[in-house]
C-alpha positions as CSV (number, residue, x, y, z in Angstrom):
1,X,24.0,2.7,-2.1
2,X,20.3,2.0,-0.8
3,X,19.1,3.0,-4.3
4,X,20.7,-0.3,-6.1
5,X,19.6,-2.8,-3.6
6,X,16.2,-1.5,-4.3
7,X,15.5,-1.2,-7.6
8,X,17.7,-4.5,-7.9
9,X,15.8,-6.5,-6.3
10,X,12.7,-5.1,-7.2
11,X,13.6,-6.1,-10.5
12,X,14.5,-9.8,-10.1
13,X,11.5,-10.7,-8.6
14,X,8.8,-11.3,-10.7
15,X,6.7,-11.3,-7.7
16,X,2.8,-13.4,-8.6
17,X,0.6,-9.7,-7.9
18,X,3.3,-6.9,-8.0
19,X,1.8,-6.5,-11.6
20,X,-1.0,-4.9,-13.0
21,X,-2.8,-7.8,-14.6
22,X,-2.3,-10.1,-12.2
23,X,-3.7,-7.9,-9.2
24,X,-6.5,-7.0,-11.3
25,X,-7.7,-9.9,-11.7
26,X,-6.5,-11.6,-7.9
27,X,-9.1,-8.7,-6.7
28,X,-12.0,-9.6,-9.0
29,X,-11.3,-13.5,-6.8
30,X,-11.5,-12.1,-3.8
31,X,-13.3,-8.7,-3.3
32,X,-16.5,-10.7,-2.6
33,X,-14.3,-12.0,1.2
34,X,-11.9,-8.6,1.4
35,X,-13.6,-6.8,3.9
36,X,-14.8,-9.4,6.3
37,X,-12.1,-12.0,6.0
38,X,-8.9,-11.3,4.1
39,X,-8.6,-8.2,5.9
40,X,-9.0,-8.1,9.0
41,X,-6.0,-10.4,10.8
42,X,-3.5,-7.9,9.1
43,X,-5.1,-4.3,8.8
44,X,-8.0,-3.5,12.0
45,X,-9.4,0.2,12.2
46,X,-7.3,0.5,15.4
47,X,-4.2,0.3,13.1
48,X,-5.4,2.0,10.3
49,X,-6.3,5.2,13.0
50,X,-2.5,4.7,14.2
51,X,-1.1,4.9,10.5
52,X,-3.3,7.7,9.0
53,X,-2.0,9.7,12.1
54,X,0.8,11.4,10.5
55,X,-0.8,12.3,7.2
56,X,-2.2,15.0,9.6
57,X,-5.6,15.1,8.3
58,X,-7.2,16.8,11.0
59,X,-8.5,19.5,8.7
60,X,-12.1,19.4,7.1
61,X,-11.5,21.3,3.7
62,X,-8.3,19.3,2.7
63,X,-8.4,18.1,-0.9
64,X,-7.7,14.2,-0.1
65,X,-6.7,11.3,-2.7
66,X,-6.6,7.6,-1.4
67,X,-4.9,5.6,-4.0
68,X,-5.0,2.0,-4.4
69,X,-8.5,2.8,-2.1
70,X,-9.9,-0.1,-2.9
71,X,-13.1,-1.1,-0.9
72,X,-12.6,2.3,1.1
73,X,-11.2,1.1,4.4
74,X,-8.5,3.3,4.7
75,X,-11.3,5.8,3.5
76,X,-13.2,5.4,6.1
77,X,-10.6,6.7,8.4
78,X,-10.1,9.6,6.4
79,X,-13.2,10.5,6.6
80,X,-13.4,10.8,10.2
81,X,-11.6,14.0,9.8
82,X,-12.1,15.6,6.1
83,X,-15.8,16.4,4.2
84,X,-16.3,12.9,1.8
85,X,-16.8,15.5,-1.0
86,X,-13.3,16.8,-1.1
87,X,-12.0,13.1,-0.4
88,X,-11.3,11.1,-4.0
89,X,-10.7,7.4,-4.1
90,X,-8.9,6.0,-6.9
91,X,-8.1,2.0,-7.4
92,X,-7.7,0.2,-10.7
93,X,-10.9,-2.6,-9.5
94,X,-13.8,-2.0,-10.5
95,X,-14.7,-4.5,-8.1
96,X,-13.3,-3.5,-5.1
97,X,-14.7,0.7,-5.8
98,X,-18.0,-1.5,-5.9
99,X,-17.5,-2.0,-2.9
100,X,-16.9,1.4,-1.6
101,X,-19.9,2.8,-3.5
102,X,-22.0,0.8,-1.1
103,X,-20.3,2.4,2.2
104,X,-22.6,5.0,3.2
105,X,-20.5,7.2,4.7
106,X,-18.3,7.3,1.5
107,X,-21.6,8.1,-0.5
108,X,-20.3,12.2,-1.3
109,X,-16.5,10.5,-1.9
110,X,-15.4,10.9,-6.2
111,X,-14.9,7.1,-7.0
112,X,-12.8,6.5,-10.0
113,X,-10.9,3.8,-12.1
114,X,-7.4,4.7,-12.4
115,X,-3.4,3.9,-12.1
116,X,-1.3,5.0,-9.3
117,X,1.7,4.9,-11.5
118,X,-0.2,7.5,-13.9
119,X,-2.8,9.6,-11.8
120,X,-5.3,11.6,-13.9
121,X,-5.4,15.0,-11.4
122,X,-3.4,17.9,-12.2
123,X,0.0,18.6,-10.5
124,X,-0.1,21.1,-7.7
125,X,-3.6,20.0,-7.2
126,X,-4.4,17.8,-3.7
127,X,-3.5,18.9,0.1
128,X,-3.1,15.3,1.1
129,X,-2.3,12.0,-0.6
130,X,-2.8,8.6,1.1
131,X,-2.4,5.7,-0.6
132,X,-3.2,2.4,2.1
133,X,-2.1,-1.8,1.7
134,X,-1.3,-0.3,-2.6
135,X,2.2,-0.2,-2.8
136,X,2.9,-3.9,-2.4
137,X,1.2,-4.5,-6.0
138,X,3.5,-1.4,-7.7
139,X,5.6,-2.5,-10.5
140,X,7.7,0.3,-10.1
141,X,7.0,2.4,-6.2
142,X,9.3,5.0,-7.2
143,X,7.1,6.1,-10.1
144,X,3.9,5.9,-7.8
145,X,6.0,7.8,-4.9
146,X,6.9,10.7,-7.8
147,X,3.7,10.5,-9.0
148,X,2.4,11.5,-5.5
149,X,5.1,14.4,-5.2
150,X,3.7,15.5,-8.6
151,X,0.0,15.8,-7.8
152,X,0.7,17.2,-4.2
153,X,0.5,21.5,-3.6
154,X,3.5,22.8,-1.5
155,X,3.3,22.2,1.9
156,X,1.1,18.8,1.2
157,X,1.7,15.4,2.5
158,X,2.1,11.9,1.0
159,X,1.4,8.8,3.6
160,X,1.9,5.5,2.2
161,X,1.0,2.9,4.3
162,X,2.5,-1.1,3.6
163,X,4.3,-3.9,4.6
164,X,7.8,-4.6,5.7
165,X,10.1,-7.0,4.4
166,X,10.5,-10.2,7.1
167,X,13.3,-11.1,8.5
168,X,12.3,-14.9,9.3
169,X,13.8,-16.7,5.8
170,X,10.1,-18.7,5.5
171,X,8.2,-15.5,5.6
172,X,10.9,-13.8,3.3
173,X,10.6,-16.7,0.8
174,X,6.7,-16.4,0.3
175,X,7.1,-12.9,0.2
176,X,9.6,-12.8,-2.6
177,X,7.1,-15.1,-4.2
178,X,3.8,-13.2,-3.5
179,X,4.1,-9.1,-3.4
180,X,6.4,-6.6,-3.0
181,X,7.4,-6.2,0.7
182,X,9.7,-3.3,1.0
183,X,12.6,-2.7,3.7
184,X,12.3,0.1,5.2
185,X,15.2,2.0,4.1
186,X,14.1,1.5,0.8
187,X,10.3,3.2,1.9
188,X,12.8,6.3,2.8
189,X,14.9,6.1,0.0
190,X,11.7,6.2,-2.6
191,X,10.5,9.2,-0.6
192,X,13.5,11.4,-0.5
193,X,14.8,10.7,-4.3
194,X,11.0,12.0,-5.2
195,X,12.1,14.9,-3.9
196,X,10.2,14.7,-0.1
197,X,11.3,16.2,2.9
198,X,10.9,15.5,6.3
199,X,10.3,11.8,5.7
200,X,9.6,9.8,8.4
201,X,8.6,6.1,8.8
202,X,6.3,4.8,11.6
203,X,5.8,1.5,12.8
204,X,2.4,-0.4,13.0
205,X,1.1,-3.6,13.9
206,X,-2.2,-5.1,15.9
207,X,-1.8,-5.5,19.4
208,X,-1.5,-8.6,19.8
209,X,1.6,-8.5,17.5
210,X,4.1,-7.2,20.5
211,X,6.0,-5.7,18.6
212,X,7.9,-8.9,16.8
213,X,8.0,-8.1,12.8
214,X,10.5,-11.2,11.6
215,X,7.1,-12.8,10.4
216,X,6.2,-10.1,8.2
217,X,2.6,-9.3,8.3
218,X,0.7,-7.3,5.2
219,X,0.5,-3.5,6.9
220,X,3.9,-2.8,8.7
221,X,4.6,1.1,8.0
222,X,3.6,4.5,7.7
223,X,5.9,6.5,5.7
224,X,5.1,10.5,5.4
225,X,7.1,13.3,3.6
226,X,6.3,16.9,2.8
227,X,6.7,18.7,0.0
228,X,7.8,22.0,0.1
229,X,8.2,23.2,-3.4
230,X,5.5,23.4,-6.6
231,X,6.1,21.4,-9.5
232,X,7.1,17.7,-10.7
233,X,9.6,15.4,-8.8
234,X,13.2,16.4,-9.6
235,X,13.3,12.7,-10.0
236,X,13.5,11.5,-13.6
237,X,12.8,8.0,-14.9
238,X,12.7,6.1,-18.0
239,X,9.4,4.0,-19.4
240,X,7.2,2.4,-17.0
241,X,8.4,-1.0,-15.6
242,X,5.2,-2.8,-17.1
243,X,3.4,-2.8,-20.3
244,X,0.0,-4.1,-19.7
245,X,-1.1,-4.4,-23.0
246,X,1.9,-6.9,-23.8
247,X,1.7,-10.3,-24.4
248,X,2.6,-12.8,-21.3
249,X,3.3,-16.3,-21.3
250,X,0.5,-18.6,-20.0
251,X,3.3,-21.0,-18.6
252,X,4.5,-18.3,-16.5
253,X,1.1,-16.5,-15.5
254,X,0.4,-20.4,-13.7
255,X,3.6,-20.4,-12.1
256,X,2.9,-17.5,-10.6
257,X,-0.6,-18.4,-9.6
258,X,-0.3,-21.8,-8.4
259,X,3.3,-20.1,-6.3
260,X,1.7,-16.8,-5.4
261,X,-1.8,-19.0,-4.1
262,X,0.7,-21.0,-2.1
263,X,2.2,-17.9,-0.7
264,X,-1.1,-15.8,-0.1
265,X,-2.2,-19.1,2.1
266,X,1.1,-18.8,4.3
267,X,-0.2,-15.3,5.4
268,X,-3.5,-16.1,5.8
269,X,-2.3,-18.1,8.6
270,X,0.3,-16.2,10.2
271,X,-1.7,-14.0,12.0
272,X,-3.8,-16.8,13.2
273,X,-0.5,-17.9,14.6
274,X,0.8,-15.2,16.3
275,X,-2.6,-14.9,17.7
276,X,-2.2,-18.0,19.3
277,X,0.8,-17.4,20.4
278,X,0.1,-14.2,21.7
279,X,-2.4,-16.2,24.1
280,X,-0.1,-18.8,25.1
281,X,3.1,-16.7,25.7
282,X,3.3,-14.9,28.8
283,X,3.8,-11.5,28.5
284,X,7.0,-10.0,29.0
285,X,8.3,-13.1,27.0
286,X,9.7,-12.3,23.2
287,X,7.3,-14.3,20.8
């Protein structure tokens, strides 16, 4: 039932950055701002504390992989808890791992060039996977949720952290336009056909937010499942959704860009309006 709303939609979007090329390159624009501007209005270390939470990572010797790390924010927060050398961070920028190369507190981390879709560690092989603001840029999140079932022991836990599909018909049009924002049935649904257990999906937002999500901002949800047997996903799927090494039409590519831009821009600027309206709204009052 879920299942086909999902992969249906996920399909007739060609969404500007919910492809590999296209991200890689959007993040070789704008690595050089990520940390200190683009970030910040939509994913604070307050947040990012509430959302790792569940991963339950409160264990020193865990074997850790952040996926789609990126800069190593969400590393950061991992780190509070678990020794940087067993902690890997894997993103497909070489830009943004330059950035996490220069954290010092990541300095004993393994940095490495990779795809979420295809992870290169063994299966059976991590404690805890983590993958942080990633999803949204997945051609196919099933694959990437089964690929994080795969490389998990028995007894591990996945957390994916991302944003929620907006309810506001503005704020679902640029996102239809710009990245994948999943509903959050169809977080669950991903989780459980990979074969999780226990799934469970927890709301996030900054604090100024009040709770009000029909806007949509970037980081929405923490989703966690357990595995509890060894082995690959009982899940079984055909080829992946992209070729990256096929040819794409130029016409298409600016479309995209010039739409996706357009759409970026729009988020940019909601939080800066809810901010403001956080200020200006008494409190007690729905935003």
């Amino acid at each position: 039932m879920a299942s086909s709303s999902a992969s249906s939609r996920r399909a007739s979007q060609p969404r500007f950055i919910q492809h590999k090329k296209e991200a890689l390159w959007f993040y070789r624009l704008i690595s050089i701002a990520y940390d200190q501007i683009l970030n910040p209005p939509h994913w604070n270390e307050d947040m990012r504390d509430d959302a790792l939470e569940p991963a339950d990572l409160h264990h020193p010797e865990l074997k850790v992989v952040d996926v789609g790390g990126g800069t190593g924010f969400a590393t950061l927060g991992i780190v509070k808890h678990v020794h940087p050398e067993n902690v890997t961070i894997l993103d497909q920028s070489p830009e943004q791992l330059a950035k996490a190369r220069q954290k010092e507190a990541l300095k004993d981390c393994t940095i490495i060039e990779g795809d979420a879709e295809d992870l290169p560690f063994p299966t059976d092989s991590v404690d805890r996977y983590v993958s942080a603001g990633s999803i949204e840029y997945w051609p196919d999140p099933q694959r990437g949720i089964m690929e994080a079932y795969r490389v998990l022991k028995a007894g591990g836990i996945a957390c994916i952290i991302g944003p929620v599909y907006p309810t506001f018909w503005l704020s679902r049009f640029f996102a239809n336009v710009w990245m994948l924002f999943p509903k959050e049935e169809e977080y669950v649904e991903w989780f459980e056909k990979a074969g999780f257990k226990d799934v469970k999906l927890k709301r996030i937002g900054p604090k100024w937010y009040r709770g009000v999500r029909r806007f949509g901002l970037i980081i929405g949800c923490s989703v966690t499942g357990v595995k509890t047997e060894s082995g690959e996903s009982p899940l079984q799927l055909g080829p992946k959704a992209e070729d990256v090494n096929r040819a794409v039409n130029p016409f298409v590519v600016i479309v995209r860009f010039v739409l996706g831009t357009t759409a970026a821009a729009y988020y940019v600027l909601v939080p800066v309006y809810m901010w403001i309206k956080d200020k200006i709204v008494p409190r007690g009052q729905p935003l």
